[in-house]
C-alpha positions, 0 to 999 in steps of 0.5 A: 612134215620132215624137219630136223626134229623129226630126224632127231627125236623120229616118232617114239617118245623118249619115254618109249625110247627109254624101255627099248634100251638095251639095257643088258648091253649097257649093264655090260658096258657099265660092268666092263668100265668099273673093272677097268677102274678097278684095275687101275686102282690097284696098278697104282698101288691102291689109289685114285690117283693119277689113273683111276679118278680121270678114267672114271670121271671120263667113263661117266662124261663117256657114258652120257655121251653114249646115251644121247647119242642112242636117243638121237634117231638113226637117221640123223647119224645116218646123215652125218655119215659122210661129214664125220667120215672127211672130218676123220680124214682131215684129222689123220692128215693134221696129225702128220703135221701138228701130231705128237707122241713117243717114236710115232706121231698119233695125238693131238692135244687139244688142250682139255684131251689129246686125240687120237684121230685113229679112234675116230676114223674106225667107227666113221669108216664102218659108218660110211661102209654101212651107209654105202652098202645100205644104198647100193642094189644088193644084187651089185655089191660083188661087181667088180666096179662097185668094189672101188668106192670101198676100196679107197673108203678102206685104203686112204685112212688105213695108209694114212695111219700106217705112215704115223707109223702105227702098223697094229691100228692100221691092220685093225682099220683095215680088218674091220673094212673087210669085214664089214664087206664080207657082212654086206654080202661081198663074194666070199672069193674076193676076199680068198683072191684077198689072202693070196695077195695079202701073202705075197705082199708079206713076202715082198715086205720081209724081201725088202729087209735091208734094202734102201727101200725096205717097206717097213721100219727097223722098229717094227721089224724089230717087233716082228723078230721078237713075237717070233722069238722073244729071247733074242732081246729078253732085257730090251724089245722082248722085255715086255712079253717075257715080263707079260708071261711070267705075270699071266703063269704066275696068276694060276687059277684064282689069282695071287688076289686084289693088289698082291700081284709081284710083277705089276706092283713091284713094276717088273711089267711095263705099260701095266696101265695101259696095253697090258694091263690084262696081265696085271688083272690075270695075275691077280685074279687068275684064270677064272678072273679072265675068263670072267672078262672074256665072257662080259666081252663075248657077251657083249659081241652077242647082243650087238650081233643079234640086235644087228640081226633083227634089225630091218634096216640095212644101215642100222644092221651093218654098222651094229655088226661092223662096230661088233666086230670092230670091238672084237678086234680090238680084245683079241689083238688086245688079249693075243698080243699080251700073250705073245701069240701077236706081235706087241702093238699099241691096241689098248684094251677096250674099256679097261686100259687107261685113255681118253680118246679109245674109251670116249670113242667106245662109248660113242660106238655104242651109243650108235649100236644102242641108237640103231637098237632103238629105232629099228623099224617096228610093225 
């Protein structure tokens, strides 16, 4: 009979569902997040405290979270997907009344942990795409028609988050909308229609500058002008990428070594534990340190992509490759934006950067990949 349990548990033992794990994707994730907790340790001067002990304690609370959520059938996930995706919503929208931070409205403190409800919203639209595109007629998804459900799927969290204002998380949510529809088998000459506007909308932006109506605010045009030429303010708005360079240059090929970078611990780079704190592990561990990450991270993307690729079940295969694709974007935008070659915007390295809310959420994201991994229809 078809019950809530049969949801949750399916017709695999917990036992069987323990040997179909993917474990080289959760060996990685547990790689990844005891290197954040070592770089923490180190940019505060060689201690646990106040960064490393919470990260880990929530990197463990985090790792069980994605564990049950893996061997909870997909099904039941599939399910909430609507619930969580109007929940997420509801978040964004308390946030413009009840939210706090430093120059934007992003979090809400709950007390125990401050949310950021951003987060959320960008593993529950891939989970609406996926669950939208997985229901439709294959042979509809590119009529013109059937585009504006996930049009406004995409554009109501992407606008709500803008107005926080947070322009780098909005562009990621956006971002990763799209590439879920390209996944699903959207026309490829939507999205080419897609770039042309895109430029024009970017033209009328900075054509708006100074206006009474002028589209984006003085602090992210700010922004702007110093990714473009970060000399313009090296001691206020460009300090953070000047520092940023001199730490990578400085790192060479092997690194200064473990606690003996200058500018992390001598505090000349700002926001080391946070969104830059790539530059503090380039500076001490060197060229081969990063590409040691960078290679755990594509390694990871792999997994997910070929999982997703196996995967007969279309929900399963779209929301593993969009929440793939979504953790590429974050250490991309991440690793580009430290290195000057974005502009600087608040998008924590994943796994490694201090926070609650990015890394509990990861891992939840996960723990969906690891629940689509395992319940994948078998012959």
């Amino acid at each position: 009979m078809f019950s809530f349990k049969n949801i949750v548990d399916g017709n695999l033992s917990y036992l069987k569902k323990f040997f179909l794990f993917h474990w080289p994707l959760a060996v990685l994730t547990l790689a990844t997040g005891a290197f954040g907790i070592l770089m923490l340790y180190s940019v505060a001067g060689g201690s646990m405290l106040p960064w490393a002990e919470p990260q880990l304690m929530r990197f463990v609370v985090g790792f069980g979270v994605m564990a049950i959520i893996s061997f909870i059938h997909i099904d039941f996930w599939r399910s909430l997907t609507i619930p969580l995706y109007f929940s997420s919503l509801l978040l964004l929208i308390a946030v413009m009344f009840y939210g706090e931070g430093t120059g934007a409205q992003r979090w809400i403190d709950l007390g125990f942990i401050r949310l950021q409800p951003s987060e959320i919203v960008k593993v529950t639209l891939v989970m609406a795409l996926a669950l939208y595109y997985s229901t439709i007629p294959i042979l509809a998804q590119s009529r013109l028609l059937w585009l504006i459900p996930p049009v406004l799927l995409i554009c109501i969290p992407t606008f709500l988050v803008f107005s926080q204002p947070d322009l780098g998380t909005s562009l990621l949510i956006l971002t990763s909308g799209l590439a879920v529809m390209f996944l699903a088998g959207v026309s490829i000459w939507y999205f080419v229609l897609g770039a042309f506007a895109g430029i024009g909308l970017i033209s009328s932006v900075f054509m708006t500058r100074g206006t009474s109506w002028q589209f984006l605010t003085d602090y992210q045009l700010g922004r702007i002008d110093v990714y473009l030429n970060p000399s313009l303010d090296p001691l206020g708005a460009g300090y953070h990428i000047t520092q940023s360079k001199i730490a990578l240059g400085s790192g060479g090929l092997s690194g200064r070594g473990f606690m003996q970078g200058t500018q992390s611990q001598l505090d000349f780079l700002p926001e080391k534990h946070t969104d830059f704190i790539f530059t503090t592990l380039a500076e001490e561990f060197g060229y081969f340190g990063s590409v040691g990450l960078l290679t755990i991270y594509a390694l990871i993307v792999i997994f997910c992509l070929l999982s997703a690729a196996k995967n007969q079940d279309r929900f399963g295969a779209l929301l593993t490759s969009g929440l793939a694709v979504m953790f590429f974007l974050f250490f991309f935008v991440n690793m580009a934006m430290v290195m000057g070659l974005a502009p600087v915007v608040g998008v924590p390295l994943p796994l490694i950067s201090w926070g609650g809310s990015a890394m509990l959420v990861l891992l939840g994201a996960f723990g969906l990949i690891q629940s689509a991994h395992i319940h994948q229809p078998r012959n």
